[in-house]
Residue, then its C-alpha position, 0 to 999 in steps of 0.5 A: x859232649x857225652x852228657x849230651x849225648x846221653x840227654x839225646x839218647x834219654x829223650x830217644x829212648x822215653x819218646x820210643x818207648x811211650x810210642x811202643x806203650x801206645x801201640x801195645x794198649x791199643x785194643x784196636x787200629x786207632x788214632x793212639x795206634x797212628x800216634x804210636x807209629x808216628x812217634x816211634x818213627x820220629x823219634x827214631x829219625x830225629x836221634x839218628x839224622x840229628x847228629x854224627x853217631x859214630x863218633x867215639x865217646x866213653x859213655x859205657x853199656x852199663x850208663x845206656x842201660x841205666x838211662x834207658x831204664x830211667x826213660x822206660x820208667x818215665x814214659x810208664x809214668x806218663x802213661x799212667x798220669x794220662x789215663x787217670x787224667x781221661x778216667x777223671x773226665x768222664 
C-alpha cells in the first residue's frame, strides 16, 4: 500500500511540477501555457479523485520530501531533453 502510495504521489509531484516548469518559461499566453495549466490541474484531479487519501500509512514527511525532490529533478530533466531535441530541429 505505501510503495503505491508513494508511486502516486511520485507521478503527482513529476506531472505537477513539469506543468509549473511549463508555465514559468513561457514568455507569453501560448499553447505550452494552456499544457501547463492543463497538466498542472489534471494532475491535481487525478491524485486527489483517484483514491481514499486519508487513509493512515507510515510513509513519513522526510520519504514525501525525498520523492518529491527525485520527481522535481526529473521533470527538470525532461525539460531540458525537450529543449535540446526542438533546438536540434531547426
Amino acid at each position: 500500500m505505501d510503495y503505491i502510495y508513494l508511486l502516486d504521489y511520485l507521478l503527482f509531484t513529476f506531472f505537477a511540477s513539469f506543468g509549473v516548469i511549463q508555465i514559468a518559461s513561457a514568455k507569453k499566453y501560448s499553447g505550452k501555457t494552456i499544457f501547463g495549466v492543463v497538466l498542472l490541474i489534471a494532475s491535481y484531479v487525478w491524485f486527489f479523485a483517484s483514491r481514499d487519501r486519508n487513509v493512515p500509512t507510515i510513509v513519513e514527511g522526510a520519504q514525501l520530501f525525498f520523492v518529491f525532490s527525485a520527481s522535481s529533478v526529473m521533470s527538470l530533466i525532461l525539460t531540458k531533453i525537450i529543449l535540446l531535441a526542438s533546438r536540434n530541429k531547426k
